[in-house]
C-alpha positions as CSV (number, residue, x, y, z in Angstrom):
1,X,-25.1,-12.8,33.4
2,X,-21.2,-13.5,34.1
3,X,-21.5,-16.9,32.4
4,X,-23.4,-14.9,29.5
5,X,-20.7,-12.5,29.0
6,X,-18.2,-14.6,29.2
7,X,-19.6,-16.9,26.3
8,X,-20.5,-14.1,24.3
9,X,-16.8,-13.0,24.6
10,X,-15.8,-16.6,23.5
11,X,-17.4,-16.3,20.4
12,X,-16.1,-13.3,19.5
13,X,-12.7,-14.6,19.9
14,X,-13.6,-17.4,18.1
15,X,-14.8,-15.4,15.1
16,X,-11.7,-13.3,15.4
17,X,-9.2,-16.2,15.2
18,X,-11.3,-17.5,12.1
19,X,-11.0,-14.2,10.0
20,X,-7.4,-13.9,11.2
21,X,-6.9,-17.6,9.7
22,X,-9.0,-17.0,6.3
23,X,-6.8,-13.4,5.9
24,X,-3.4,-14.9,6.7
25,X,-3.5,-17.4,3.7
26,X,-3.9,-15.1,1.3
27,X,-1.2,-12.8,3.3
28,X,1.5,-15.7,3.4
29,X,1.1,-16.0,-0.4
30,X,1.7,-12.8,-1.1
31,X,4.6,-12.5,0.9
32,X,5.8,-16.1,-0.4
33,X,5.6,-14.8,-4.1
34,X,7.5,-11.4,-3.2
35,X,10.1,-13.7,-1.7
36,X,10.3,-15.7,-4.4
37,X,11.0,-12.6,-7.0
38,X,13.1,-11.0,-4.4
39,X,15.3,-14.0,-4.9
40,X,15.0,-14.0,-8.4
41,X,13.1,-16.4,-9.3
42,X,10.8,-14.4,-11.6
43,X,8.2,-16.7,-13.4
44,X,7.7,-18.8,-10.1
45,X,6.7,-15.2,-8.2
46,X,4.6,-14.7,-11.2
47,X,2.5,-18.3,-11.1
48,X,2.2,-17.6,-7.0
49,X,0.7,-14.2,-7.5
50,X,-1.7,-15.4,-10.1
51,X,-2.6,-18.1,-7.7
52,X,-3.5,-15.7,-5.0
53,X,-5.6,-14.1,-7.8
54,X,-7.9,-17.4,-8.6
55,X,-7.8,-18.2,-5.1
56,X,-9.3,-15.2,-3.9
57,X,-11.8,-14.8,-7.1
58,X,-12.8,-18.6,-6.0
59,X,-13.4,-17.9,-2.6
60,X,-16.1,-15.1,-3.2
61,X,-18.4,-18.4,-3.6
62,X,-18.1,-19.3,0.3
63,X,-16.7,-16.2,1.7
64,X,-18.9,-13.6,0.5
65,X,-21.1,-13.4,3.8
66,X,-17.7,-13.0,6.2
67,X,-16.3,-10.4,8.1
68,X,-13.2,-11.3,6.4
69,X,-14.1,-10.9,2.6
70,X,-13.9,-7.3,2.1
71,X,-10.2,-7.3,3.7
72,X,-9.2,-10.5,1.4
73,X,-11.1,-8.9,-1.6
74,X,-8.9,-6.1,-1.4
75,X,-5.7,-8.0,-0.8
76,X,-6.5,-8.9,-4.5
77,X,-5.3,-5.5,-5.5
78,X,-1.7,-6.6,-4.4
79,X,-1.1,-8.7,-7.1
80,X,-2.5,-6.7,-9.5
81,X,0.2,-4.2,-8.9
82,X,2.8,-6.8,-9.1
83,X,2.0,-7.9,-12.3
84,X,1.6,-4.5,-13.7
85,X,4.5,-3.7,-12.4
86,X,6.2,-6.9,-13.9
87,X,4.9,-6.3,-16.9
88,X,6.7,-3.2,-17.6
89,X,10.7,-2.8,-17.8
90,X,12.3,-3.7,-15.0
91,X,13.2,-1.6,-11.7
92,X,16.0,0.0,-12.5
93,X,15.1,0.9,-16.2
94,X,12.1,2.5,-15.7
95,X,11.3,6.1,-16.6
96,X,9.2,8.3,-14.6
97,X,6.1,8.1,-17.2
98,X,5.8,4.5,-16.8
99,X,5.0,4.7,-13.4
100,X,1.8,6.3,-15.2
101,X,0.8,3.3,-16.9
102,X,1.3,1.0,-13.9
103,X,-0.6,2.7,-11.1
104,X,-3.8,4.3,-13.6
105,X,-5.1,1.0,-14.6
106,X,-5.0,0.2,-11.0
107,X,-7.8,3.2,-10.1
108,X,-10.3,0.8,-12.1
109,X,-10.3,-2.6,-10.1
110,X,-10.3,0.0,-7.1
111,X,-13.5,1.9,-8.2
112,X,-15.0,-1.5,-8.3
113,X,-14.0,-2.6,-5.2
114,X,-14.8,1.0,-3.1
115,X,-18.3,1.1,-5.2
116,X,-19.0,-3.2,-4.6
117,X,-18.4,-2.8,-1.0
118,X,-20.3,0.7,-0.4
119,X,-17.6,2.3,1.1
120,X,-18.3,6.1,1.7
121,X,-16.0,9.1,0.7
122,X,-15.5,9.6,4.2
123,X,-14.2,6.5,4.9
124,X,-11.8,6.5,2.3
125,X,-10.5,9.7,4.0
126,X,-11.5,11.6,1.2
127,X,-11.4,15.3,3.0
128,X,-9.5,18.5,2.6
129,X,-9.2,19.9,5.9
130,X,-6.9,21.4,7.7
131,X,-4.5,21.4,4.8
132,X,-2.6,24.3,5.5
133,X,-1.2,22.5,8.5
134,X,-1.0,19.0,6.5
135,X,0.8,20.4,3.4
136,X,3.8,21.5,6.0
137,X,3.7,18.5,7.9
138,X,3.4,16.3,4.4
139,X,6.6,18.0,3.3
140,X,8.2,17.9,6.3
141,X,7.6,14.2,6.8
142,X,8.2,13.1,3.3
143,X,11.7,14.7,3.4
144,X,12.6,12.7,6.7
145,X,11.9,9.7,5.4
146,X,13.0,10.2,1.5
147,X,16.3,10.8,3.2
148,X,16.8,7.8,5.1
149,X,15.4,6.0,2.0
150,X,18.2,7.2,0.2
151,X,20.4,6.0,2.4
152,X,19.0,2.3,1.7
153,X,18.1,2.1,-1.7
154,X,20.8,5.2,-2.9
155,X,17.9,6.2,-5.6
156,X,18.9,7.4,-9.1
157,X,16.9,10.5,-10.6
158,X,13.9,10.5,-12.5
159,X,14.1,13.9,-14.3
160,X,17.5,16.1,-15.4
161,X,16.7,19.1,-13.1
162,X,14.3,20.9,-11.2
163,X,13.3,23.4,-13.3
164,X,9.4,24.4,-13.4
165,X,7.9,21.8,-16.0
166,X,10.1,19.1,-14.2
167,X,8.7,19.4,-11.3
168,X,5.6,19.7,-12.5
169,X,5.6,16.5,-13.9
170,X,7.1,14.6,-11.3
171,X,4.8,16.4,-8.9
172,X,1.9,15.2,-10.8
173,X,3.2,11.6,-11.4
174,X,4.0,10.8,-8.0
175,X,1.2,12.6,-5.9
176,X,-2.1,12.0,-7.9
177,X,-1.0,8.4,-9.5
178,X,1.7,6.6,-6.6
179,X,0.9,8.6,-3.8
180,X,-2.7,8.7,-4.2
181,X,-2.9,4.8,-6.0
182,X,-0.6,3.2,-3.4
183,X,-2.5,4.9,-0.1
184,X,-6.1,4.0,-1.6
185,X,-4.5,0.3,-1.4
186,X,-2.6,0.1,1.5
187,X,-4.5,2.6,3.7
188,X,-7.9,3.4,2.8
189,X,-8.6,-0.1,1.7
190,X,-6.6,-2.2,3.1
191,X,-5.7,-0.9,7.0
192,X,-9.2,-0.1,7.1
193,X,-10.1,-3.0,6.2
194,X,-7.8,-5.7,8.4
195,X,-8.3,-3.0,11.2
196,X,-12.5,-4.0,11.1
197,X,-11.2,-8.0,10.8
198,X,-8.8,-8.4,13.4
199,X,-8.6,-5.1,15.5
200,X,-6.8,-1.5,15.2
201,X,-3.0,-2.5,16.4
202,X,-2.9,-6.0,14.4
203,X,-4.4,-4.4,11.0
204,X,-2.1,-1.2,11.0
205,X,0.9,-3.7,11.9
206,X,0.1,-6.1,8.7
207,X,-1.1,-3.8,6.1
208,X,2.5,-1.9,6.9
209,X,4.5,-5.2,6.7
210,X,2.8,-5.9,2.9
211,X,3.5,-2.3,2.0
212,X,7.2,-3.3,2.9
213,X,7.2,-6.8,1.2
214,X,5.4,-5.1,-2.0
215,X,9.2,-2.9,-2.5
216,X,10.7,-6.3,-2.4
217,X,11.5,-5.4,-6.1
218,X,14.3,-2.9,-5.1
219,X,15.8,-6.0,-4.3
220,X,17.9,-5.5,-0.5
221,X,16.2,-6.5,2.2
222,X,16.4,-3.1,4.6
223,X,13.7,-1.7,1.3
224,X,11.5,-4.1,2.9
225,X,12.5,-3.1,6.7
226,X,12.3,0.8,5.8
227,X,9.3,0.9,4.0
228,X,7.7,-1.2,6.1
229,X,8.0,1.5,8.8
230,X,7.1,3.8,6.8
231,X,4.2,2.5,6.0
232,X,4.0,2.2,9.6
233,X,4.7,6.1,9.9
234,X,1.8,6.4,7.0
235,X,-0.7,4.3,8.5
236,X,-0.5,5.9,12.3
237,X,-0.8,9.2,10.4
238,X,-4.0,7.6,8.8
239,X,-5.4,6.2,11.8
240,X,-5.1,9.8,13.3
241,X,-6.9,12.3,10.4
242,X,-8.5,9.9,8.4
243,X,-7.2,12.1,5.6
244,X,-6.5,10.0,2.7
245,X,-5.2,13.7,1.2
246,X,-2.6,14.6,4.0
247,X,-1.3,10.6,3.8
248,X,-1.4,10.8,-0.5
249,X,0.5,14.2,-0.4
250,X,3.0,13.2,2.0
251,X,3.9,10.1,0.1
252,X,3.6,12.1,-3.4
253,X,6.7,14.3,-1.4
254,X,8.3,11.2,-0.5
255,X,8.8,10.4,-4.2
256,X,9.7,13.7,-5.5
257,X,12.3,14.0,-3.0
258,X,13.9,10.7,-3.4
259,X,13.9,10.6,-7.5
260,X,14.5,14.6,-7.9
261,X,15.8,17.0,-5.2
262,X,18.2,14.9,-3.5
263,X,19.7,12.6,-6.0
264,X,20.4,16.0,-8.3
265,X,21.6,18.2,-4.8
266,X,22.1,16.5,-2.0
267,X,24.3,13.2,-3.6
C-alpha cells in the first residue's frame, strides 16, 4: 500500500512538473516581449507577442486534452491587451476614453474563453455579497495602494476636476471596463487557472508577477515591483471571497484615485 502511494504520488509530481514546463514557455515569452518594449525596442516586443499568439493557437492541436491548456489558453488574453494597448497612442498621451476602446474589445475573446471552458458564474467570483463591508474595505484598500503608486509612477490626471459628471465618468471607466477587464484576466481566469495547474501558492505568485510585467509600459522598473504586489494584494484578496466584485471595485478605486483625487489635491 506504501509502495502504491508512494508511486501514485510520483506521478502526480510528474504531471505537475510537466504542466509547470508547458505554462512556463508561454510565461517567459511574455515576459521576454515586455522586456523587450520596456527597453524600447517596440516592433521586436510586437513580433514576440504575436508569437506567443500563434504558438498558443498552435498548440490547441496537442494540448487540448491537458491540465495545462485552459491556464495557457488564457495566457493568450495577455497579448491581446498588449497589442490593443499598442495600438492606441502611447502611455503618456492617452485620454481617459481610450482606455474604453482598449479594455471593451477585450470582454469578447473573454466571453469565449469563460463560455469554451464552461466556467461557472461562481467561479468567476461573480457574487454581490457582503458588499457593504467590501465597498469600505475596496476604498480603503484602493487608496493605500493608489498612494504608494503615486509615489512610483508620479501619475498625471485624467479629468480637470472632481466635479459630479467627472467622476462619474472616471468612475465608470475605470471600475466596469479596467477594474472589471483586468481582474477577469489576471484573477478570475488566470490565478484560477495556474492555481488548478501547479498549486495555490505557485499560481497566485505567477499570475501577480505577469500583472506586474504587463505595466512594463509605464516604463521604470519599481511599476513592475509595485504592481506586482499589488496584484499580490489583489489576488490574496481573491483567494479569500472569491468575489470577483470586491477585487473589480477595489481596483476601479485604485484608478480613480491615482488619475483624479490625488494628482488634482494631494500633489
Amino acid at each position: 500500500m506504501e509502495n502504491e502511494n508512494t508511486a501514485s504520488s510520483t506521478t502526480s509530481f510528474q504531471y505537475g512538473l510537466k504542466d509547470m514546463n508547458m505554462i512556463l514557455i508561454p510565461v517567459i515569452m511574455i515576459i521576454l516581449a515586455e522586456l523587450t518594449i520596456y527597453a524600447d525596442h517596440l516592433k521586436a516586443g510586437i513580433i514576440l507577442h504575436v508569437a506567443v499568439l500563434i504558438l498558443i493557437s498552435l498548440s490547441s492541436l496537442w494540448m487540448r486534452d491537458t491540465g495545462s491548456f485552459r491556464s495557457v489558453q488564457v495566457l493568450s488574453l495577455l497579448p491581446l491587451l498588449r497589442l490593443l494597448n499598442i495600438s492606441m497612442p502611447i502611455f503618456s498621451e492617452l485620454t481617459l476614453n481610450m482606455y474604453f476602446f482598449i479594455y471593451a474589445p477585450l470582454f469578447i475573446p473573454i466571453y469565449i474563453i469563460v463560455r469554451e471552458q464552461g466556467i461557472t458564474k461562481k467561479k468567476l467570483g461573480i457574487t454581490f455579497k457582503n458588499m457593504t463591508s467590501f465597498i469600505p474595505m475596496a476604498i480603503g484598500i484602493g487608496f493605500l495602494i493608489a498612494y504608494g503608486e503615486n509615489l512610483v509612477i508620479h501619475a498625471g490626471y485624467l479629468i480637470p476636476d472632481m466635479s459630479f459628471s467627472n467622476l462619474l465618468h472616471i468612475s465608470i471607466i475605470m471600475i466596469f471596463f479596467v477594474g472589471l477587464g483586468e481582474e477577469l484576466i489576471f484573477r478570475s481566469l488566470l490565478q484560477t487557472r495556474l492555481e488548478a495547474s501547479i498549486g495555490s501558492f505557485r499560481g497566485l505568485i505567477l499570475a501577480s508577477l505577469l500583472f506586474g510585467v504587463m505595466h512594463s509600459g509605464y516604463g521604470t522598473i519599481y511599476e513592475i515591483f509595485f504592481t506586482s504586489f499589488a496584484g499580490l494584494i489583489l489576488g490574496y484578496m481573491f483567494q479569500k471571497t472569491n468575489s470577483l466584485t470586491f477585487v473589480s471595485l477595489t481596483h476601479g478605486f485604485v484608478n480613480i484615485f491615482l488619475f483624479g483625487f490625488i494628482p488634482l489635491y494631494m500633489v
